[in-house]
C-alpha positions in Angstrom: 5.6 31.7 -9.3 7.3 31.4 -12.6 7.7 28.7 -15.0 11.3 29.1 -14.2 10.9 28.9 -10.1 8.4 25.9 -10.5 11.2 23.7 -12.6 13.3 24.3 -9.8 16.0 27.1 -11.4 15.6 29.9 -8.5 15.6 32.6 -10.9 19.1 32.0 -12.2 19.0 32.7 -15.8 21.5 29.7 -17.5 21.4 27.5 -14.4 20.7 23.8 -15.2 17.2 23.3 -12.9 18.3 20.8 -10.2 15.4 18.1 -11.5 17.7 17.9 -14.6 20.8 18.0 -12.6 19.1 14.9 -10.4 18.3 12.8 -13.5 21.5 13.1 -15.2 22.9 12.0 -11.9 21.1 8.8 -12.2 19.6 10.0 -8.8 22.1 10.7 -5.6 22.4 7.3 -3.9 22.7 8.1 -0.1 22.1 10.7 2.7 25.3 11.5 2.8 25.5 12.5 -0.6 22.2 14.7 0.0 24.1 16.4 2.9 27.1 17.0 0.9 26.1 20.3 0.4 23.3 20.5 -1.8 20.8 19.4 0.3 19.9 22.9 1.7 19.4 23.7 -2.4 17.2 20.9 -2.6 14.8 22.0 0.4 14.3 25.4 -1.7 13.5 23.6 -4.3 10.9 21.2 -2.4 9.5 24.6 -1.1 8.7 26.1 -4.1 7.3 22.8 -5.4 4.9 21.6 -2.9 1.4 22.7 -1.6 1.3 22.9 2.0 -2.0 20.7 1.9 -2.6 16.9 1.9 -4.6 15.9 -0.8 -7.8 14.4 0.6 -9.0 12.7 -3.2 -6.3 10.1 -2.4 -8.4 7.1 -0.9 -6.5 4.3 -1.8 -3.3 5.3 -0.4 -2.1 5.6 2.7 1.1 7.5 4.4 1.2 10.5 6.2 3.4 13.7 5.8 7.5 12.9 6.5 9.4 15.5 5.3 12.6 16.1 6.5 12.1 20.3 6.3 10.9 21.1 9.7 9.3 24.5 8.6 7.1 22.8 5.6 5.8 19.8 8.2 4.9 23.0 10.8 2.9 24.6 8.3 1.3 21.7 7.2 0.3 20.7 10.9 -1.1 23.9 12.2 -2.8 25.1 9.0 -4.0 21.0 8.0 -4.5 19.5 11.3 -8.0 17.6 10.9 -6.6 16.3 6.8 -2.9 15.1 8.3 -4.9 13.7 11.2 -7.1 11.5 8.9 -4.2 10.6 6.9 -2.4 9.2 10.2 -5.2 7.1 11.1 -5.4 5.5 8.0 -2.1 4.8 8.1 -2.1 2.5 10.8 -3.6 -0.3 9.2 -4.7 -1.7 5.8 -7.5 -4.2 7.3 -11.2 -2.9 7.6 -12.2 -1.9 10.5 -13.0 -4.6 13.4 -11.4 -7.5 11.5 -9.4 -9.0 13.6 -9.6 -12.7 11.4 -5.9 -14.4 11.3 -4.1 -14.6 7.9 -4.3 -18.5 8.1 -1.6 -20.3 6.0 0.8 -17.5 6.0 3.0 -17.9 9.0 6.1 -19.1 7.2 5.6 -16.1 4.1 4.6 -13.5 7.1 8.0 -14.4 8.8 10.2 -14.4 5.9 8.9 -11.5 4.9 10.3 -9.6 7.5 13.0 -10.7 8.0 13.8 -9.6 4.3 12.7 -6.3 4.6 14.1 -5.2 8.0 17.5 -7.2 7.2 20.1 -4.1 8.3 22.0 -4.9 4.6 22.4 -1.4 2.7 23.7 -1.3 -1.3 24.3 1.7 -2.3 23.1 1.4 -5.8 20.1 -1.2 -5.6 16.4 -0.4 -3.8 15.5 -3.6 -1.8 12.1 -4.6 -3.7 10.1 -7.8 -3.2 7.6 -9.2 -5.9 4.5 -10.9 -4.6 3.0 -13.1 -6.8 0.2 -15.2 -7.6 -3.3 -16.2 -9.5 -6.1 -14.1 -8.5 -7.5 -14.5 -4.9 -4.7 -16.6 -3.6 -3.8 -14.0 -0.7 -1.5 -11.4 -2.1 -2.7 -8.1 -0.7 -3.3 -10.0 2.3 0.0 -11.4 2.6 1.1 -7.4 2.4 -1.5 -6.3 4.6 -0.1 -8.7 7.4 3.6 -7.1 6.9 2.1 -3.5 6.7 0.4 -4.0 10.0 2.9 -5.8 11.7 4.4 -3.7 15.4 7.9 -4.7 14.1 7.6 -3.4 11.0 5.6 0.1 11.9 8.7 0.5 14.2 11.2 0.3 11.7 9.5 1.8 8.7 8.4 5.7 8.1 6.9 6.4 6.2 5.0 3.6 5.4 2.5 4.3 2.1 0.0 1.6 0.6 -0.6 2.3 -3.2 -3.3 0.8 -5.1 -2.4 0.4 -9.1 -5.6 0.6 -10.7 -6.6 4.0 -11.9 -9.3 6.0 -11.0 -11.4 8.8 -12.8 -10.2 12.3 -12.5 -6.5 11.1 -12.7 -3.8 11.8 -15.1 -3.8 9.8 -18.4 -0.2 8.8 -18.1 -0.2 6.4 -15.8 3.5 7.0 -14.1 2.3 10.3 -13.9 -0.8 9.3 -11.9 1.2 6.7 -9.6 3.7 9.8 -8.9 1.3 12.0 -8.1 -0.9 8.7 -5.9 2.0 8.4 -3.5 3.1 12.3 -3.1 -0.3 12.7 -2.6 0.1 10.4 0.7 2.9 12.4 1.7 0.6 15.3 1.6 2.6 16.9 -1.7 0.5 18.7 -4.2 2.4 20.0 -7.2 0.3 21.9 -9.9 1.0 23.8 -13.5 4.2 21.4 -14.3 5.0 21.7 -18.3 3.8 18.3 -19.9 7.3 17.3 -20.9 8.8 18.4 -17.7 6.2 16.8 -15.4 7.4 13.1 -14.8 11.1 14.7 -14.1 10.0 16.9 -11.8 7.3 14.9 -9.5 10.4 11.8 -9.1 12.8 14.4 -8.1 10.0 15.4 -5.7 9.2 12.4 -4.5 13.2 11.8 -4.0 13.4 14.8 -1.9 10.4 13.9 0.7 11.9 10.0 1.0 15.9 10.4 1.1 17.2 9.9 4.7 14.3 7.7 5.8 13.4 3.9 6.0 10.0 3.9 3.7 8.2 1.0 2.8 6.2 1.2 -0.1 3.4 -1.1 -0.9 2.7 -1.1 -4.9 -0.6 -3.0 -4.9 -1.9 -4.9 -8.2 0.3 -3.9 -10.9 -1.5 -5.0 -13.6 0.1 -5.2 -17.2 -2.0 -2.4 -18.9 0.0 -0.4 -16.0 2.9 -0.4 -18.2 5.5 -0.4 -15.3 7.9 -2.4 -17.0 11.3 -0.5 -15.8 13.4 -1.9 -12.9 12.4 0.2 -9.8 15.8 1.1 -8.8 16.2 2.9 -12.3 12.5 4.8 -11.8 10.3 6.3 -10.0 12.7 8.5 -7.9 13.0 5.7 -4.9 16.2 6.6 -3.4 19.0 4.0 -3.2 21.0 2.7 0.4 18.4 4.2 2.6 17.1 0.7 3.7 14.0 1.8 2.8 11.6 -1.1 0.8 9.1 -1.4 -1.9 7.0 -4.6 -1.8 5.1 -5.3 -5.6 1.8 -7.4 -5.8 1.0 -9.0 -9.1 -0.7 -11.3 -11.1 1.7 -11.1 -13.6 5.3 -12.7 -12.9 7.0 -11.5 -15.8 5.9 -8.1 -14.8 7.1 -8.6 -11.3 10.6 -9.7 -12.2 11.2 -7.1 -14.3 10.2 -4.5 -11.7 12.3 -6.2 -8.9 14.1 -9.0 -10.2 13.4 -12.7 -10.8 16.0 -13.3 -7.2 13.5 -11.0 -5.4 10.3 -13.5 -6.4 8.0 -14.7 -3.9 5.2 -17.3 -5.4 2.0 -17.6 -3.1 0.8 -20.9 -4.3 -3.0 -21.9 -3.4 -3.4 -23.2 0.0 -3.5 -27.0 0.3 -4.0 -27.2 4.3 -7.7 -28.2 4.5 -7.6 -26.4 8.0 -6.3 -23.5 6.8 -8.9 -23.1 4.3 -11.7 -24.3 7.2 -10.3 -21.3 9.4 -10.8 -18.3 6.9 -14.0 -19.8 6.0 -14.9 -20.2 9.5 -13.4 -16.8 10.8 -16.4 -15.0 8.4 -19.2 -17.4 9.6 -18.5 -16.8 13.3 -17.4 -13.3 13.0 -20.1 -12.1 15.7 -18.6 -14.8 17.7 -21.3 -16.8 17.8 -20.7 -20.4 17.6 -22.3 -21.9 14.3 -20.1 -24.7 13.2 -19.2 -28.1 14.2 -15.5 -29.2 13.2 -15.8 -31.6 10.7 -13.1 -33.1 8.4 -15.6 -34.0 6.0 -16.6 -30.4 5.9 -13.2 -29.3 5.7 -12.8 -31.4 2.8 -15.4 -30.3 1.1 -14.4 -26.6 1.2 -11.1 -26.8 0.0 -12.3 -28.7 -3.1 -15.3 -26.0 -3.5 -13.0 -23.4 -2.9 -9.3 -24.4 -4.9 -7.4 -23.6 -2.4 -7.7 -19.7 -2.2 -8.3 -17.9 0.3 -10.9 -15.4 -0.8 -12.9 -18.1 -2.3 -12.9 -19.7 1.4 -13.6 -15.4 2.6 -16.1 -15.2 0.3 -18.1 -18.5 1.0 -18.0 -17.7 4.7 -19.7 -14.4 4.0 -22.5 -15.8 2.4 -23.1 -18.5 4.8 -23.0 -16.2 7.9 -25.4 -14.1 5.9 -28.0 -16.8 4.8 -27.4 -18.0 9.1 -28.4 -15.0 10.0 -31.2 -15.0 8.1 -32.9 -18.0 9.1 -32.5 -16.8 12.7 -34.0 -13.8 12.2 -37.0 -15.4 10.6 -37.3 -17.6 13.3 -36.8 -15.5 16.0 -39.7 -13.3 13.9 -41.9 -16.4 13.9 -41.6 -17.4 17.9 -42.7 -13.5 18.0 -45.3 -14.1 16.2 -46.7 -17.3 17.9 -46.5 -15.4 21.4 -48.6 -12.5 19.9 -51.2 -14.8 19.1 -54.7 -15.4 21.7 -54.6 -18.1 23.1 -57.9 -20.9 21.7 -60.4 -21.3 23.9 -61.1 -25.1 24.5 
């Protein structure tokens, strides 16, 4: 393939490659202006830029292959079957396996949440993004996790990809470089030899190409400020506008947030204050064998949600360690009694 082909020229010679024409277009903003006649141009183009092979190095991402181009989703099916297959099951949900513990304290954030995101409103020009923020541990990702995995939502939404921010070794120093590549990589897109200053134009326009038509959600998990993602997302990335697709952002940082989405688009998770709440998520890890281990105390309650601020992986956290140090001391009881029965019996 040549350096022309790969930047997307066909071979013309003195033809714009259609990356370049897509940027100075400020990105097309609709389907129907994909359709318009250049979208069959644009398919060549995602042809020659893709490998037909998910990227399996991708762990902390999750999506599964969506491209509109029934030929390229064919190939990548019959000749990646067992790679797309463990791509789909990760998609399903972003808990660990077997928990089944209730987000307690989130009902009313859970249910505004999505109604938000699957709101039928379309703008033409703007990307619906959501910023959730918050201190440390206060229930962000979980908070996302909950919309993620909700029925109503994996109805309405495909693709749907998880992102987590924080790099890993092995990827690409830039960073927008190494998100780009993070979520194609979900989508099963694996574009190699891209000239350095031709690489970040060519992976959005990429990444345009696989999402324009559909309803994505996009979960941007932990942007920390050493990220440097300080540009609004509708004027970035390579998102594509009036689609009703969604990008939800977790951060610490709010300032970082609004930027990205908007200071109307904020959502503050504040630390619970519900002693019962807290007593739930603590109580949820100490019984998660279902054993019964606890009485229901108020001045235990109480107590937690002074030890534990408020936040709900302080609560997770505690409740780990108790149902540890539990199980403990019933094995070593139940290794005593073992014991006892092994011994002779004295003769009187």
């Amino acid at each position: 393939m040549t350096t022309e082909q790969q930047n997307g020229n066909g071979g013309d010679e003195g033809e714009e490659p259609l990356y370049k024409k897509f940027l100075d277009q400020k990105y097309p903003s609709t389907p129907a202006q994909e359709n318009s006649g250049r979208h069959g141009s644009n398919l060549d183009i995602l042809k020659r830029l893709r490998k037909s092979s998910p990227d399996p190095s991708h762990q902390n991402c999750n999506g599964r292959d969506s491209t509109g181009d029934q030929a390229i989703q064919g190939t990548l099916l019959n000749n990646q079957a067992a790679s797309i297959g463990r791509v789909d099951r990760k998609v399903s949900s972003r808990k660990a396996a077997g928990d089944e513990s209730k987000a307690h304290g989130f009902d009313y954030e859970i249910l505004w949440l999505e109604r938000q995101l699957l709101k039928p409103e379309i703008n033409k020009d703007q990307i619906k993004a959501f910023g959730i923020v918050g201190i440390a541990g206060v229930g962000k990702t979980r908070l996302c996790q909950e919309i993620f995995d909700s029925p109503e939502v994996k109805k309405q939404f495909l693709p749907r990809i998880w992102v987590s921010m924080a790099w890993k070794p092995g990827e690409d120093d830039n960073p927008k470089v190494a998100f780009l590549e993070r979520i194609l990589g979900c989508l099963g897109v694996v574009i190699n030899d891209i000239p350095g200053d031709e690489k970040i134009a060519v992976l959005e326009y990429t990444l345009h190409l696989e999402l324009i038509g559909k309803r994505y959600l996009i979960v941007l998990d932990d942007v920390r400020e050493e990220d440097k993602f300080r540009e609004k997302l509708e004027n970035c990335y390579g998102f594509p506008k009036g689609v009703e697709g969604a990008v939800l952002v977790t951060s610490r940082s709010e300032g970082l947030a609004k930027e990205m989405v908007g200071e109307e688009n904020l959502h503050r998770v504040l630390p619970l204050s519900d002693m019962n709440h807290c007593w739930g998520i603590y109580k949820d890890m100490v019984e998660i064998d279902k054993t019964p281990r606890l009485p229901d105390s108020d001045e235990l309650k109480e107590e937690l949600l002074r030890k534990c601020n408020g936040l709900p992986l302080a609560a997770k956290l505690m409740g780990q360690i108790k149902f540890r140090e539990l199980r403990q001391r019933q094995q070593q009881q139940q290794q005593q009694r073992q014991e006892q029965q092994q011994q002779p019996p004295v003769n009187g």
